[in-house]
N, C-alpha and C positions, 0 to 999 in steps of 0.2 A: 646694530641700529636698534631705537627703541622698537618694541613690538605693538605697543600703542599709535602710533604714526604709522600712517599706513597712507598710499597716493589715493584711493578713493575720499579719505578725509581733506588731501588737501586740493584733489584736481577742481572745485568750485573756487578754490585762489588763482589756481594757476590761470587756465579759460582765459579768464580775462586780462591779466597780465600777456597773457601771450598774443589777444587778439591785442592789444595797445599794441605793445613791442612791432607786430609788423604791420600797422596802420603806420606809424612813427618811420618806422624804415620805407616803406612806401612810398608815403609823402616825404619825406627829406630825399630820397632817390629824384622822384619826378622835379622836386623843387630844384636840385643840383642842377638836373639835367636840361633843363628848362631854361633856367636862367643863365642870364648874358654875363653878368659881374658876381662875381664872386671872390670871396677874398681868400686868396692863394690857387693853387690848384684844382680845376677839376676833380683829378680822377683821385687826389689825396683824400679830397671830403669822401668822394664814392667810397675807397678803402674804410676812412675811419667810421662811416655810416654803419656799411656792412659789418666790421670787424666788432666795434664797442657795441653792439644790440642799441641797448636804451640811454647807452652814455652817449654813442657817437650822433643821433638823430639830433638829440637836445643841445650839447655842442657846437653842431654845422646850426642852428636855427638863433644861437644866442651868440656866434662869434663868425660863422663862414659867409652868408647872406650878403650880398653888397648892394649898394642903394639899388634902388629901380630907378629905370630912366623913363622920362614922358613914354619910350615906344613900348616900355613895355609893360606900362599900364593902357595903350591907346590898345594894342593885341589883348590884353585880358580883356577889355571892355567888351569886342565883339564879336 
């Protein structure tokens, strides 16, 4: 490995890439779990959330989400 490159140079990249990474899996978890329709199964999005990091959050958010129904915009409201 170079000996230029060292992890104190790059841990000010990392940090925040890592805080993203489990905001992302966080909320796609609570969103999964929350909601009523979802497109295919449950606990698959849960796997592919958990397993793909930063692929599986953006994924489950741009293709697993299924409509929202009136109740469950009436429940967020209050």
């Amino acid at each position: 490995m170079n000996s230029d490159i060292n992890l104190a140079k790059l841990l000010p990249l990392l940090i925040p890439v890592a805080i993203i990474e489990f905001g992302l899996l966080v909320w796609a978890l609570l969103d999964v779990i929350r909601r009523k329709n979802v497109k295919g199964p449950k606990i698959v999005w849960i796997i592919v959330v958990v397993v793909f990091e930063i692929i599986g959050p953006i994924a489950y958010f741009l293709f697993g989400r299924g409509e929202e129904s009136a109740e469950d915009d009436s429940e967020s409201n209050s």
